[in-house]
C-alpha positions in Angstrom: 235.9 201.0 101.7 233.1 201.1 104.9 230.1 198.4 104.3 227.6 197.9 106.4 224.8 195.0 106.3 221.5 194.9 108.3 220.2 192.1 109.5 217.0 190.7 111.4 216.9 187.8 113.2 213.5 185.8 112.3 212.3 182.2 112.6 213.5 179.7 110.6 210.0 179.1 108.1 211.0 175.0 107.3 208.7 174.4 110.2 204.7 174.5 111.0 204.0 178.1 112.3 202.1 178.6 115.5 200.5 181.4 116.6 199.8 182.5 120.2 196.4 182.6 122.0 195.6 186.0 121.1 196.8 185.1 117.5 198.8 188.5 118.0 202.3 186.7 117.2 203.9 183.3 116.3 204.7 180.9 118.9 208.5 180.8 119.2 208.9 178.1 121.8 209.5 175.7 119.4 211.3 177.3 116.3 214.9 177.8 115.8 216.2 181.5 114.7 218.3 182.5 111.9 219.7 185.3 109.6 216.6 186.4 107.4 217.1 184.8 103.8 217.6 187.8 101.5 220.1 189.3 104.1 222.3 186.7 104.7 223.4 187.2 100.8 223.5 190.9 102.0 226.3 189.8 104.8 228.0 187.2 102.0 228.4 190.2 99.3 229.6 192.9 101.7 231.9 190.1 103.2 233.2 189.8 99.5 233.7 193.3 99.2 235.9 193.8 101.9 237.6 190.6 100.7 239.0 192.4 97.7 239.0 195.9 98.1 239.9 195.9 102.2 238.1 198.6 104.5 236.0 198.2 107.6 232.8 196.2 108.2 229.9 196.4 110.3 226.9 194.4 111.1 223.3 196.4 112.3 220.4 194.3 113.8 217.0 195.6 115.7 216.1 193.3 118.2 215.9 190.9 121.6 219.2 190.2 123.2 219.4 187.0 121.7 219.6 188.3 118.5 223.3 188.5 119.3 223.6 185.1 118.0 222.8 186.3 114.3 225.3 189.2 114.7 227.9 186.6 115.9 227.2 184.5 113.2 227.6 187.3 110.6 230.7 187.9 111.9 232.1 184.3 111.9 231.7 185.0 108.0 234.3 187.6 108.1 232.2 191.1 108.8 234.8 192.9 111.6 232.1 194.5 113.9 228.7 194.8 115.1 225.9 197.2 116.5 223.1 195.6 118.4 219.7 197.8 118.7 218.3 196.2 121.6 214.7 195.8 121.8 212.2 193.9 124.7 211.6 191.5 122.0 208.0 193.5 120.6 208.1 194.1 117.0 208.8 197.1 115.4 207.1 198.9 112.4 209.2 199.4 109.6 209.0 203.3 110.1 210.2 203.2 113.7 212.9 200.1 112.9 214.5 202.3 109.9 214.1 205.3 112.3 216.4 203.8 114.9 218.6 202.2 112.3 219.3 205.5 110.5 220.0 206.8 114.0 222.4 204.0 114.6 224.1 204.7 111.1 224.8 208.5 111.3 226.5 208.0 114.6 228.7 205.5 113.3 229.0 207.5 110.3 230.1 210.8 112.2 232.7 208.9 113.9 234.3 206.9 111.1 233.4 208.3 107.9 230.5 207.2 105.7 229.5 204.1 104.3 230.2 203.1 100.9 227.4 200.3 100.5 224.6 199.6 103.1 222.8 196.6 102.6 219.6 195.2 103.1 217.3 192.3 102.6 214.5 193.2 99.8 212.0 192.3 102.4 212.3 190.2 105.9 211.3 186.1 106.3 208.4 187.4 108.5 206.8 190.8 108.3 207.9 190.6 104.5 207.4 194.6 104.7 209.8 196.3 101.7 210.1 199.2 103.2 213.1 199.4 105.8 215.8 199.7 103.4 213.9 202.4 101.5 212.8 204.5 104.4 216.8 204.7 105.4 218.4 205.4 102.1 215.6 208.9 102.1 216.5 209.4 105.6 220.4 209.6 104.3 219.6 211.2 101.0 221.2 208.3 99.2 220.6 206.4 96.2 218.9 202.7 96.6 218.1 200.1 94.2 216.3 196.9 95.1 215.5 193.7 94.3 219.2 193.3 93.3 220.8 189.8 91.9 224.0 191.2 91.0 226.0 193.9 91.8 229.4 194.9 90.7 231.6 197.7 91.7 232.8 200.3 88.7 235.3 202.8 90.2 233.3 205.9 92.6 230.0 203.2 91.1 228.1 200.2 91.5 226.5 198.4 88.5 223.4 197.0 89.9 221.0 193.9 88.3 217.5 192.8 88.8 216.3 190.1 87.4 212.8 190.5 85.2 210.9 188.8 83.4 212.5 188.2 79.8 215.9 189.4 80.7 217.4 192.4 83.6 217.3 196.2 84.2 220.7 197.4 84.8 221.5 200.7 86.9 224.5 202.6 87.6 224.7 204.7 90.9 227.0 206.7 92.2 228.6 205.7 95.5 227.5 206.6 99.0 224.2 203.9 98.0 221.8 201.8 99.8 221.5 198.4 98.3 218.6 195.7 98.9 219.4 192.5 97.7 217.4 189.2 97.0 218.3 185.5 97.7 220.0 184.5 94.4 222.3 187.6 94.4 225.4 184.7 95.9 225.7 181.5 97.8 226.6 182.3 100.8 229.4 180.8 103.0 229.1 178.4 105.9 231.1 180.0 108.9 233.9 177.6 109.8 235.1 177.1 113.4 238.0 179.3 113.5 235.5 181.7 112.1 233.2 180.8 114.8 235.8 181.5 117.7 237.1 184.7 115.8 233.3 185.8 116.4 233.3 185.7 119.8 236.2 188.2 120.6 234.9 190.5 117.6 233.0 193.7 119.5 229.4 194.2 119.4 228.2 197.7 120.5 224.5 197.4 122.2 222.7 200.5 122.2 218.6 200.7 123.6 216.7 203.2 121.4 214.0 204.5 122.4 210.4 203.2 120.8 208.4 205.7 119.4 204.7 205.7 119.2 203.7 202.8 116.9 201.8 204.5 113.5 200.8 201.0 112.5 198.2 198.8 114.6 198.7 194.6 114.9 195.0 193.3 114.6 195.8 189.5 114.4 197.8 187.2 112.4 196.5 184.3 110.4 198.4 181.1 109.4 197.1 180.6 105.3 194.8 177.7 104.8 196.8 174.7 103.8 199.9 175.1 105.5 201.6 171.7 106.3 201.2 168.3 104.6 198.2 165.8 104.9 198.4 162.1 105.6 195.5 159.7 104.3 195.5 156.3 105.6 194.6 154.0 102.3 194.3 150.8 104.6 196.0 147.8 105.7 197.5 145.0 103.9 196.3 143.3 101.1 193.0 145.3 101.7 195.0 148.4 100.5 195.7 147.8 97.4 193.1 148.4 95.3 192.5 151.8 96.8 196.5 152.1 96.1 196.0 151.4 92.5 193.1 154.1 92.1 195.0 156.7 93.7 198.2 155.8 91.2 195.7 156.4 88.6 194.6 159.4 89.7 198.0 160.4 90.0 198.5 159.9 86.1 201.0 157.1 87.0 198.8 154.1 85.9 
């Protein structure tokens, strides 16, 4: 069995978001990176894949140089390879990103046979666009479901759940299939240290695509109203407390 799970490396969204002067992108000096949400159970379920049925594999990220670190930490899970599409950093749109991705795949694909199961995220942490997975499973000619919590393999198939409201829709595909799966779909592992230092000898093939023409134009970002908590002062002391006791009874508590 060949698996493959593609990744993007986006800010980790606990903290306040920042944007940059020109309000064209979020100010990173300050936020740590991670594996986007959805796609780490991606990585997690193609791990436990391989677990049981053995086979080969692979890791796929678009990005800066540092998004090695997501790749590595993919592979401290257990995935046996990776293939890093280095970028300057400048986002992509999710036509060019699955353009260079299914570029990435058929090359890999012509050298080692196809892939059984590619996964994605249903949408990324930050651009939140649904369309990469989509764009590659047309580009292949392959089945994709989305939005998956479950999915179980059934021979040359794979039994695929989303949840809905007031119960699931169920669908079998056939095998070659692109998957993209939501947060829910597992719990995935923590890497532990021998995993860690397995990571680092693990290879990771860079390749630098070309960027095509963008087809999509960045205006500005906005931060939504509200974001972040508020702090009221009620006062000081024994001067406080009645304005402690109205807010308790606006609260519903008194």
């Amino acid at each position: 069995m060949r698996i493959a799970a593609c990744i993007k490396r986006v800010p980790i969204t606990g903290g306040r978001i920042l944007l940059t002067d020109d309000a064209r992108a979020i100010n990173t000096q300050h936020l740590g990176f991670t594996i986007s949400p959805h796609e780490e159970c991606g990585v997690e379920e193609a791990v436990r894949l391989i677990e049981a049925n053995k086979g080969d594999s692979v890791v796929l990220t678009l990005g800066p140089s540092e998004a090695v670190e997501q790749l590595r930490d993919a592979m401290a899970l257990g995935i046996d390879r990776a293939i890093h599409l280095q970028t300057d950093g400048q986002e992509w749109d999710a036509e060019a990103t699955a353009g260079a991705l299914l570029e990435a795949i058929r090359a890999d694909e012509s050298a080692n046979g196809p892939f059984d199961i590619i996964f994605f995220g249903n949408e990324s942490a930050d651009s939140g666009g649904f369309q990469v997975g989509i764009r590659v499973a047309y580009g292949l000619g392959r089945p994709c479901v989305t939005g998956l919590k479950k999915v179980t393999l059934e021979g040359s198939q794979v039994r695929c759940e989303q949840q809905v409201e007031g119960g699931r829709d169920v669908y079998v595909v056939p095998l070659p299939a692109v998957l993209t799966v939501k947060e829910g779909l597992n719990l995935p592992r923590y890497p532990s240290v021998p995993g860690k230092m397995r990571a680092r000898s693990k290879p990771v093939a860079v390749v630098t695509p070309s960027r095509p023409a963008p087809r999509l134009e960045l205006v500005k970002l906005a931060v939504p109203a509200g974001q972040g908590r508020r702090a009221e002062s009620l006062g000081s002391g024994a001067a406080a407390a009645q304005a402690v006791v109205e807010m308790l009874q606006k609260a519903g508590v008194l």
